[in-house]
C-alpha positions, 0 to 999 in steps of 0.5 A: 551734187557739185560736192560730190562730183568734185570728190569723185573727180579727185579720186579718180585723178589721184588714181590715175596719177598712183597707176602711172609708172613715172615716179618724177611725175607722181612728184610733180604732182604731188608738189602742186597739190600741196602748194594748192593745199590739197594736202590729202593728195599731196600726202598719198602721192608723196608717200608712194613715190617716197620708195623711189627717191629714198637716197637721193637728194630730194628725199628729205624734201619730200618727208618734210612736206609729207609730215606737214601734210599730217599736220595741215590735215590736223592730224597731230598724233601721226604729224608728231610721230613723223616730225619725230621721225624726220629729226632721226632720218635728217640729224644734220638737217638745217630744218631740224630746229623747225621740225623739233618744235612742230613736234612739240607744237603737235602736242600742243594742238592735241591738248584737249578741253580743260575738263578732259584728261590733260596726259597731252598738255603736260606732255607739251609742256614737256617737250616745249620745255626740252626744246628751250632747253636744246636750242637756247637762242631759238626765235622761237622760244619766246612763243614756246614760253607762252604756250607753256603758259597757256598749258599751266594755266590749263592744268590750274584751271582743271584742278580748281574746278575739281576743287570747286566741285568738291566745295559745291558738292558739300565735301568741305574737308576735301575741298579745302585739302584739294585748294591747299593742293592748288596753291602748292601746284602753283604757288605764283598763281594770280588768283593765288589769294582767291584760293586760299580764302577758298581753303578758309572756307572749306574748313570754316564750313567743315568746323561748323558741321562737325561734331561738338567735340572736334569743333574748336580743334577745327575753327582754330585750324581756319584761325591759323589758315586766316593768319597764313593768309595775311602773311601770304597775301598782306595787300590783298583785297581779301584780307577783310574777309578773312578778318571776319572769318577770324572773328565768326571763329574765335567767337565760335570757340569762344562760345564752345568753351563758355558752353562746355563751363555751363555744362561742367558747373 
C-alpha cells in the first residue's frame, strides 16, 4: 500500500507540474528529479519543456540529460538513438567524445546472453572499434579495448558451444568442420590448442564410424590434423594426447591394409 501510494503521488505530481504554463519552472523541476535519480520524472518533463527552450542556450543541456534518462532507466535502444541524435544536434559540443562512446556503451549493454543472437554485440564492437579509431587519444579507449574483448570472447564462446553440440549430438564431421571454423574466427584464442584437438577427435570419431572403404582415407586426415597440431601448439600440454590419436590411427590404417591383403589373397 505504501508503494502504491507513493506511485500515485508522483503521478498526480508529475501531472500538475506538466499542466502548469511556466516552462522555467517544469525545467527546475525536471533537474531536481534527476539530480534525485527520478529519472522517469526528469525524462517526461524534460521532454515537454524541450519545445520551449529549442535555440537557446540551455538546450543542449536539457537533450544531454534527457538521453541519459533513457539510459539510467536502461533503456538502451532508445538511449542510443537519442546519443545518437545529440552528436547531429550538438557537432561541436565539448561532450561529444562522452556521448559517441555512450552510444557504443549502449550497444554493449543490449548485447545479450551468449546463447542468444549476438547481431548487438558485433555491432558493439563495431562501433567501440570506430570510437578508437575517431578519438585515438581518448582516456577512454582503454575500457573500449576491454569491452571488445568481452565481446570476442562472447562470440568464440557461442560458436564453441554450437561446435560442442554438434560433437554431443554425435555429428562428428560437423563438429570437426565447425572447431576448424573456430580456430580460423579466432586464431589467437587462448584455448586455441583445446579446440584443435577437438577437431582431431571429431574426425577420429567420424573415421571410426565410416564405411570400410573411406576409412584409412579418413584416419589419415586425423594423422595430418595430429601433425598440425604439434607444429601449431609444439608446447602444448596436449601434444600427448594427440601422439596417442596418431598411433590408434596408423594402426587402424595399418590393420585396414593387412585386412584388405587377407581379403585379395
Amino acid at each position: 500500500m505504501i508503494i502504491l501510494a507513493g506511485v500515485l503521488f508522483s503521478c498526480n505530481g508529475i501531472n500538475k507540474i506538466l499542466k502548469s504554463k511556466d516552462p522555467e519552472y517544469k525545467l527546475r523541476m525536471a533537474e531536481q528529479f534527476y539530480v534525485k535519480k527520478k529519472y522517469h520524472l526528469a525524462q517526461a518533463l524534460y521532454e515537454d519543456v524541450m519545445p520551449n527552450f529549442r535555440g537557446s542556450p540551455l538546450f543542449e543541456d536539457i537533450y544531454y540529460k534527457y538521453a541519459y534518462c533513457a539510459y539510467y532507466q536502461k533503456d538502451y535502444l532508445n538511449a542510443e538513438n537519442l546519443f545518437k541524435s545529440f552528436l547531429e544536434a550538438f557537432p561541436n559540443s565539448t561532450r561529444n567524445e562522452e556521448v559517441d562512446y555512450m552510444r557504443a556503451y549502449s550497444f554493449y549493454k543490449m548485447s545479450p546472453k551468449v546463447a542468444l543472437d549476438q547481431t548487438n554485440t558485433v555491432k558493439a564492437m563495431g562501433m567501440l572499434q570506430t570510437f578508437i579509431n575517431t578519438h585515438p587519444n581518448s582516456p577512454r579507449n582503454k575500457e573500449a579495448t576491454e569491452l571488445i574483448d568481452i565481446c570476442r570472447n562472447k562470440l568464440e564462446e557461442k560458436e564453441r558451444m554450437a561446435a560442442q553440440l554438434y560433437f554431443d549430438l554425435g555429428q562428428f564431421r560437423a563438429a570437426g568442420v565447425a572447431y576448424t571454423s573456430l580456430l580460423n574466427n579466432f586464431p589467437d584464442a587462448q584455448k586455441g590448442d583445446e579446440y584443435k584437438l577437438m577437431v582431431i577427435k571429431s574426425y577420429f570419431k567420424f573415421a571410426e564410424l565410416s564405411v570400410d572403404e573411406k576409412k584409412a582415407e579418413r584416419f589419415e586426415q586425423v594423422v595430418a590434423e595430429c601433425n598440425d597440431f604439434i607444429d601449431r601448439f609444439p608446447e602444448s600440454q596436449l601434444v600427448k594426447e594427440v601422439e596417442r590419436y596418431i598411433t590408434l590411427s596408423n594402426n587402424s590404417i595399418k590393420n585396414l591394409s593387412n585386412e584388405q591383403t587377407k581379403t585379395s589373397t
